[in-house]
C-alpha positions as semicolon CSV with decimal commas, in nm:
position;residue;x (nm);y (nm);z (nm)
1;X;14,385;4,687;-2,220
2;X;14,066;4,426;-2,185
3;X;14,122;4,074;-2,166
4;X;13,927;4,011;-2,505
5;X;14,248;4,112;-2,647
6;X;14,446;3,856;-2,470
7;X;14,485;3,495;-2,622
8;X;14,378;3,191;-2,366
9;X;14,640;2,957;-2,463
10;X;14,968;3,259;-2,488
11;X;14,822;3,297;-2,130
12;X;14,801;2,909;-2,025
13;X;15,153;2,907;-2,171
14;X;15,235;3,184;-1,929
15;X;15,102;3,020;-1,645
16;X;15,332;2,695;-1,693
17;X;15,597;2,943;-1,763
18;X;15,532;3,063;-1,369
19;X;15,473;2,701;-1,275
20;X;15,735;2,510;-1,408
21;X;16,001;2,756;-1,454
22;X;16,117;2,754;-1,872
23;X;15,962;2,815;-2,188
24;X;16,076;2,466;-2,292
25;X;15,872;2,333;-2,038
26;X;15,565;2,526;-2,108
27;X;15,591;2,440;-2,479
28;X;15,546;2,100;-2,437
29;X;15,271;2,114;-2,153
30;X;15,060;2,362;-2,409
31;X;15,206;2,242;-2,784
32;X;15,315;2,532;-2,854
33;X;15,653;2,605;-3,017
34;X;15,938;2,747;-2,778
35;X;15,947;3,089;-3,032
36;X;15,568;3,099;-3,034
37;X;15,534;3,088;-2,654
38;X;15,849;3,365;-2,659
39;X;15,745;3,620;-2,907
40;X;15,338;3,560;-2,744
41;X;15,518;3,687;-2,398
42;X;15,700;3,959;-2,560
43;X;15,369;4,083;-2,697
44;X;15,193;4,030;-2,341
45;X;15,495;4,233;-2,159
46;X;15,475;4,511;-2,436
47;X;15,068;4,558;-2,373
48;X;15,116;4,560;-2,032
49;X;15,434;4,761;-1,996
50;X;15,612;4,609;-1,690
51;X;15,825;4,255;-1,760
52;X;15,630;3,931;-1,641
53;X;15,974;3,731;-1,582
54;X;16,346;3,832;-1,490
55;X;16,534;3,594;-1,739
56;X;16,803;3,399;-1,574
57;X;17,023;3,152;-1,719
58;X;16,868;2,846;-1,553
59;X;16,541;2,970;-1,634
60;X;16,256;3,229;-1,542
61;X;16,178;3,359;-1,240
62;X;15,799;3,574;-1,194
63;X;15,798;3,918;-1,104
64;X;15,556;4,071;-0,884
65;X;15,338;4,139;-1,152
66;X;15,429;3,787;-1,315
67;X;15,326;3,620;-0,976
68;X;15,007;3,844;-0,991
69;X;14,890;3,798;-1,320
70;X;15,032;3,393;-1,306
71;X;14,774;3,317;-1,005
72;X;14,500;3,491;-1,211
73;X;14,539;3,313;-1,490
74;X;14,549;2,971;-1,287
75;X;14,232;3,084;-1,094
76;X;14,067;3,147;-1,451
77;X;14,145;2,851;-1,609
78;X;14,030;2,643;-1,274
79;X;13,671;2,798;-1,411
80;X;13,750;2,752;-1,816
81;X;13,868;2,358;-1,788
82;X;13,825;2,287;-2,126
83;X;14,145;2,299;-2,350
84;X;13,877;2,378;-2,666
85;X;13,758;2,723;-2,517
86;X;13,898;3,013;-2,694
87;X;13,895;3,412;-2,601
88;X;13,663;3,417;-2,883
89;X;13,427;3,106;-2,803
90;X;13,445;3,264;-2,444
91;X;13,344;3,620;-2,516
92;X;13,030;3,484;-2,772
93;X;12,877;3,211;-2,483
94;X;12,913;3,530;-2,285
95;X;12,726;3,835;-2,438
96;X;12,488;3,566;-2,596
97;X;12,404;3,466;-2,256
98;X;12,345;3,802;-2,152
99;X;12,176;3,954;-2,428
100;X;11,978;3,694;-2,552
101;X;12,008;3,674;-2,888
102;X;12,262;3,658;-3,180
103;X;12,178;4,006;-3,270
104;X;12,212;4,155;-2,918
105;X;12,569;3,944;-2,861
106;X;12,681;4,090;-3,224
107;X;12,592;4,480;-3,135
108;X;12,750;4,408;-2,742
109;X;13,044;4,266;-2,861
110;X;13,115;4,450;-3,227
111;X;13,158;4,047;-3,336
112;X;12,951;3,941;-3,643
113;X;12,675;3,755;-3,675
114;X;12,841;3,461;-3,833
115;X;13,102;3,464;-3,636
116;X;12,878;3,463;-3,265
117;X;12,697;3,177;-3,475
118;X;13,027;3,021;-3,514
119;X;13,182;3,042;-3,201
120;X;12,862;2,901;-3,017
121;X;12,836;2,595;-3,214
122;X;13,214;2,531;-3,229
123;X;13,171;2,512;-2,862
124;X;12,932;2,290;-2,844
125;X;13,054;2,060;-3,070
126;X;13,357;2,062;-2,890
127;X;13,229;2,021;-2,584
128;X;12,966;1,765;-2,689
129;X;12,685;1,892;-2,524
130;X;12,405;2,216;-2,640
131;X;12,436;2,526;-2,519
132;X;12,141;2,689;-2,649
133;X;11,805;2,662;-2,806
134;X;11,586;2,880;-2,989
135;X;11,268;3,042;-2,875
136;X;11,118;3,239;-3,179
137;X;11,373;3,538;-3,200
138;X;11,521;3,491;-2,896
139;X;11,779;3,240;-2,715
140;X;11,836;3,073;-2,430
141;X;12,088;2,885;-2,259
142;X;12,016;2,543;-2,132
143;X;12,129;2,374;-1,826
144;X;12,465;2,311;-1,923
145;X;12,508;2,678;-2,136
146;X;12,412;2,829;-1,844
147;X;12,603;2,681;-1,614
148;X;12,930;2,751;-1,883
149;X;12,837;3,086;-1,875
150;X;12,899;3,149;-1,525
151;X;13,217;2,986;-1,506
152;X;13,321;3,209;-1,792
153;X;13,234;3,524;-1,624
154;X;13,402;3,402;-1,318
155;X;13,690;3,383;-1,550
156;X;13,652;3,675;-1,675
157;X;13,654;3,814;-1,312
158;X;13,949;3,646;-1,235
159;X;14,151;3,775;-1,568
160;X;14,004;4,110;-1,575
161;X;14,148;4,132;-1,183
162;X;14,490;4,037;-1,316
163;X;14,535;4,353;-1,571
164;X;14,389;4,575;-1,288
165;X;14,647;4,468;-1,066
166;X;14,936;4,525;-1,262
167;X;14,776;4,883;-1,368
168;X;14,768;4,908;-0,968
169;X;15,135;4,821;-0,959
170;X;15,254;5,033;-1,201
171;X;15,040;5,296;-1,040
172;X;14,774;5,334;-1,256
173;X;14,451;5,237;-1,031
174;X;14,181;5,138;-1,221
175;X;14,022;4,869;-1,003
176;X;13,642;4,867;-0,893
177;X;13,427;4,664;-0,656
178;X;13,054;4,581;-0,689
179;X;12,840;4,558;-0,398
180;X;12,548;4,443;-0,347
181;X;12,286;4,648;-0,113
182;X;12,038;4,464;0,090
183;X;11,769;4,695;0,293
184;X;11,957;4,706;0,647
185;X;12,277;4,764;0,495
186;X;12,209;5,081;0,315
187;X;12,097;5,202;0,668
188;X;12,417;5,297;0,825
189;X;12,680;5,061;0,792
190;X;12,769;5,059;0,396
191;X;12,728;5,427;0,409
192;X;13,042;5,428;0,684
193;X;13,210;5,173;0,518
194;X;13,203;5,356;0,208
195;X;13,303;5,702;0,339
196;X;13,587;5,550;0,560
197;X;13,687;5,310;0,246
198;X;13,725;5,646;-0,006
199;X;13,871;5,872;0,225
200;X;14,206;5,641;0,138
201;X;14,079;5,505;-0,200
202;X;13,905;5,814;-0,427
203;X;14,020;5,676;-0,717
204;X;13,868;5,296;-0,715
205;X;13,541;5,328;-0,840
206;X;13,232;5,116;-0,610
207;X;12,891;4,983;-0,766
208;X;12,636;4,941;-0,515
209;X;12,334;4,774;-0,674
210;X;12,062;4,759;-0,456
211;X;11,829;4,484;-0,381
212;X;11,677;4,203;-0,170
213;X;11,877;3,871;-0,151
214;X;11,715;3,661;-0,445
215;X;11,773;3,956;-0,726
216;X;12,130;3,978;-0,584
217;X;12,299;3,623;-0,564
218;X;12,241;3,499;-0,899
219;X;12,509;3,846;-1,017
220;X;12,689;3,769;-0,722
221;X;12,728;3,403;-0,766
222;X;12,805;3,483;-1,173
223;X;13,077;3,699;-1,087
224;X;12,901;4,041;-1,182
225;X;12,884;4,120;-0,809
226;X;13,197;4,062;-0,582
227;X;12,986;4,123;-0,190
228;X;12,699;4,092;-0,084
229;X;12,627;4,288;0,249
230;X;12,318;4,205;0,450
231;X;12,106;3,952;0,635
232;X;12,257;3,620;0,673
233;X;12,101;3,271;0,550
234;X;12,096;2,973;0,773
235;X;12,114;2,733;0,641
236;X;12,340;2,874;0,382
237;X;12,170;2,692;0,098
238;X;12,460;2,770;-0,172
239;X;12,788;2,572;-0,171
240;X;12,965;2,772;-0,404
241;X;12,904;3,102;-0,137
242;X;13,044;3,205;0,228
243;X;12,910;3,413;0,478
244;X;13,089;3,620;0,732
245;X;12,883;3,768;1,066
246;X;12,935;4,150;1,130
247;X;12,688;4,215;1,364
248;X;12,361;4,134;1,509
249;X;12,055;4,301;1,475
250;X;11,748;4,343;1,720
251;X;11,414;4,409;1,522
252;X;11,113;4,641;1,653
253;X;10,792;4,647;1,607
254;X;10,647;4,961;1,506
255;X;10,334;5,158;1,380
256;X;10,264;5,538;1,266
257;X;10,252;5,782;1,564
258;X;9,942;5,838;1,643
259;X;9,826;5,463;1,615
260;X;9,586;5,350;1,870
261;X;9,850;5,122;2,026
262;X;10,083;5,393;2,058
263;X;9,786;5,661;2,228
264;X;9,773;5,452;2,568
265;X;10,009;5,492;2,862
266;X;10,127;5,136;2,860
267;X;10,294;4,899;2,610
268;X;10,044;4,713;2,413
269;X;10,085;4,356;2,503
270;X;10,181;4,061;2,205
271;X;9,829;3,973;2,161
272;X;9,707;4,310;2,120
273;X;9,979;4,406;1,855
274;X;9,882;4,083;1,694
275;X;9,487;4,188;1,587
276;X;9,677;4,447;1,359
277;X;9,725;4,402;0,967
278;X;10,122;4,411;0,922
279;X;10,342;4,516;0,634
280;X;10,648;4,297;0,604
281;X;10,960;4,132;0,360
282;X;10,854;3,837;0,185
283;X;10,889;3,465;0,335
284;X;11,239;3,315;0,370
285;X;11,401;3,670;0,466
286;X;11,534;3,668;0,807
287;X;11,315;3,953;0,939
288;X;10,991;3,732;0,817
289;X;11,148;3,413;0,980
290;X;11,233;3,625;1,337
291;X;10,905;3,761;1,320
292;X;10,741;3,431;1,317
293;X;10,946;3,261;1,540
294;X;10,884;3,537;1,760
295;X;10,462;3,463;1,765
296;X;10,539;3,104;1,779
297;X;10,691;3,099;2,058
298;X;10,426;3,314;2,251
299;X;10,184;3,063;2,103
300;X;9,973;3,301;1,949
301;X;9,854;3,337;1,568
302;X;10,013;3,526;1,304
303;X;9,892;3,835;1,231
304;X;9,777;3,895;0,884
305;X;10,023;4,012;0,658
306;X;9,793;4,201;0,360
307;X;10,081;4,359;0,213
308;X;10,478;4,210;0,127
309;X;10,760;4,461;0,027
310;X;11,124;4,470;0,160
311;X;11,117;4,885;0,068
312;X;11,162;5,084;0,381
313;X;10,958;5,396;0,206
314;X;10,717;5,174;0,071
315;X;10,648;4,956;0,452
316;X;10,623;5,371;0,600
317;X;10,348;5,480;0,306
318;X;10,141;5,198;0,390
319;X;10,167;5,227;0,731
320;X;10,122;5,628;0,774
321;X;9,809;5,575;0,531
322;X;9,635;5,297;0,810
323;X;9,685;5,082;1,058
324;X;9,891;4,859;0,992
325;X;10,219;4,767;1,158
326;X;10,576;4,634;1,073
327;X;10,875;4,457;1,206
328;X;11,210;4,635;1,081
329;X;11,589;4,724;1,269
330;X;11,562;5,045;1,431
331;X;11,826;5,204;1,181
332;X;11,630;5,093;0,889
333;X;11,387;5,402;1,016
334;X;11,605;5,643;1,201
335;X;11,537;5,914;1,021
336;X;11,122;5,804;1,038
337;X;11,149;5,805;1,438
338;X;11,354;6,148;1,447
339;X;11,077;6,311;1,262
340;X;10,802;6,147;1,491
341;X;10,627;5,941;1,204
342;X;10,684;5,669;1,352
343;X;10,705;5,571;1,726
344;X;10,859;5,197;1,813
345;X;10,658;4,970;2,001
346;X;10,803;4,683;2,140
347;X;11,187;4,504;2,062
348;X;11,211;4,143;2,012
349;X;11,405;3,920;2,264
350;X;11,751;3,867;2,206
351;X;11,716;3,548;2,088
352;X;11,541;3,668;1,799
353;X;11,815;3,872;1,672
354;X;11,920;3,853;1,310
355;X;12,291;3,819;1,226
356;X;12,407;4,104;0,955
357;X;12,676;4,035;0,728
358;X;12,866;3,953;0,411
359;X;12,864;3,720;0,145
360;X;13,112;3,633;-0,107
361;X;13,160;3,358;-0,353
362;X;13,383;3,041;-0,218
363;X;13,618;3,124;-0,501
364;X;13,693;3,489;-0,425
365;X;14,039;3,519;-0,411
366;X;13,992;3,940;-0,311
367;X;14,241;4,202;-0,445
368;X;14,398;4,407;-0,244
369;X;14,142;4,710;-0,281
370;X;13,864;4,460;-0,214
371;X;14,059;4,305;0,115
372;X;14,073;4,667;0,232
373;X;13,693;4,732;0,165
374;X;13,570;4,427;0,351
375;X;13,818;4,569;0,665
376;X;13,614;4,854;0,653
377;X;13,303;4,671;0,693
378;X;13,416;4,549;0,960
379;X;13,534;4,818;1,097
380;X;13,188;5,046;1,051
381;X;13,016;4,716;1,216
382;X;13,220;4,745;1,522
383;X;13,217;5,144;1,500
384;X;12,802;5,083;1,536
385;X;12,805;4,776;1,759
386;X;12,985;5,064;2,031
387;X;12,775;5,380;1,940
């Protein structure tokens, strides 16, 4: 079943249930009638096949799946807040904020026009404040819709995690976990993690979306992405994320093959590297900041850096077709030093090492499937840190 099929306040009513232990309790901390908040759980239990609450003359106690979907709904409604949101106010903010436009929310959700029009601007009357404006045939959210939106899609995590843990219990496993892919990690340690996580798990379906950090935290901060695995930030500049270390990483500095630095019988020297063009991430990515640090502290001038891409094949083009040099983790080009296209010449000091790991949202409260997946990150991490 999807949540849009679920009512918010049957399911507010559901979480007092949990929390305070009787319908009669619930129905006066949601206004809702004892038989409405009974025959709204009987529908819930019969869409979800498996009883929320054993009935007990002194009241109800959860089940496992009650306790499940009870903490869900509690995380959700930390995001939701507002006693005026609806399912149906919630879904239109969404897809409108995603799409666009009245049209595109209309065709994503099968909702009509009127009504997305409706919802909208019910909300934001309720809530006293706009949510969008119009630009020609487009819309878009302001400060405040925007910032609605992403605690509705957090809620919508949190919700859609509940249903997919009772299907879990009941042994129907339809769970998935988005990742997000930063250049290192795509090198060697997601691909472990991956195979070790779906040698137990074939059935859970992963997203990786690939990317550098900026087109990844906005989905992962909005709930559409549940990891992010990669180079750390410090300082972490987002209070609603976490970071957790796996490993550290040395960088290189390396050029094609047959380079004139790498024709001589002796390592080139810092200052001698440094006359060369080099091809590197943008500024603010770790790798930029180590390789920086790394000519400040030998006092000598940045090279030029002519060309900015954090795309492993693109960085090898450039270099094989001149000069020019680059500053990357030795597993980011394995497979380019096994062939000989590249050769690697010179590692940065230890203190210049980057530390490689994952970020998650402050909220995350991970399901089981996830918990396992982040083991196996660490896991692969440690697997590497000893090979």
């Amino acid at each position: 079943m999807e949540i849009w099929d679920l009512n918010l306040r049957h399911l507010r009513a559901v979480g007092k249930i949990a929390e305070l232990g009787t319908v009669n309790a619930a129905a006066n901390a949601v206004a809702l009638s004892q038989p409405a908040i009974t025959q709204a759980l009987a529908r819930l239990e019969a869409a979800l096949e498996v009883p929320l609450f054993e009935r007990r003359h002194d009241g109800m106690i959860t089940t496992e799946a009650g306790r499940v979907l009870s903490a869900r709904i509690t995380a959700a409604f930390a995001h939701i807040r507002s006693p005026h949101v609806t399912m149906s106010r919630l879904r239109a903010m969404l897809a409108l904020a995603e799409t666009g436009s009245y049209a595109g929310a209309s065709q994503e959700t099968g909702l009509s026009l009127p009504s997305i029009h409706r919802a909208v601007n019910d909300l934001a009357l309720a809530l006293r404040r706009p949510l969008v404006v119009r630009r020609g045939k487009f819309v878009i959210t302001t400060e405040a819709g925007t910032s609605l939106a992403r605690e509705f899609r957090l809620a919508q995590v949190e919700l859609e995690a509940g249903i997919s843990e009772i299907q879990a219990l009941r042994g129907y496993e339809t769970r998935s976990i988005a990742i997000g892919a930063m250049p290192l990690s795509r090198a060697r340690i997601l691909p472990l993690a991956v195979a070790r996580f779906l040698a137990r798990r074939p059935q859970v379906r992963l997203r990786i979306v690939e990317g550098s950090r900026a087109e990844l935290v906005e989905p992962l901060r909005n709930g559409s992405l549940d990891v992010i695995v990669g180079g750390l930030r410090d300082p972490l500049l987002e209070s609603d994320l976490v970071q957790h270390p796996l490993f550290n990483d040395l960088p290189a500095i390396f050029s094609r093959a047959r380079h004139p630095l790498a024709l001589g019988d002796r390592s080139p020297t810092l200052a001698e590297i440094g006359r060369y063009p080099f091809t590197l991430p943008p500024r603010g990515t770790p790798l930029r900041d180590s390789f920086e640090r790394y000519f400040d502290a030998k006092g000598l001038p940045h090279p030029k850096v002519p060309v900015e891409s954090g795309s492993v094949m693109m960085i090898r083009q450039v270099m094989m077709g001149g000069n020019s040099l680059t500053l990357l983790s030795p597993d980011q080009v394995k497979l380019e030093l096994e062939a000989g296209w590249l050769t690697e010449l010179a590692r940065l000091p230890d203190e210049f090492a980057r530390k490689i790991g994952m970020t998650t949202r402050a909220s995350l409260r991970p399901t089981e499937v996830q918990s396992e997946f982040f083991a196996d990150l660490e896991a692969a991490a440690g697997h590497e840190a000893s090979a």
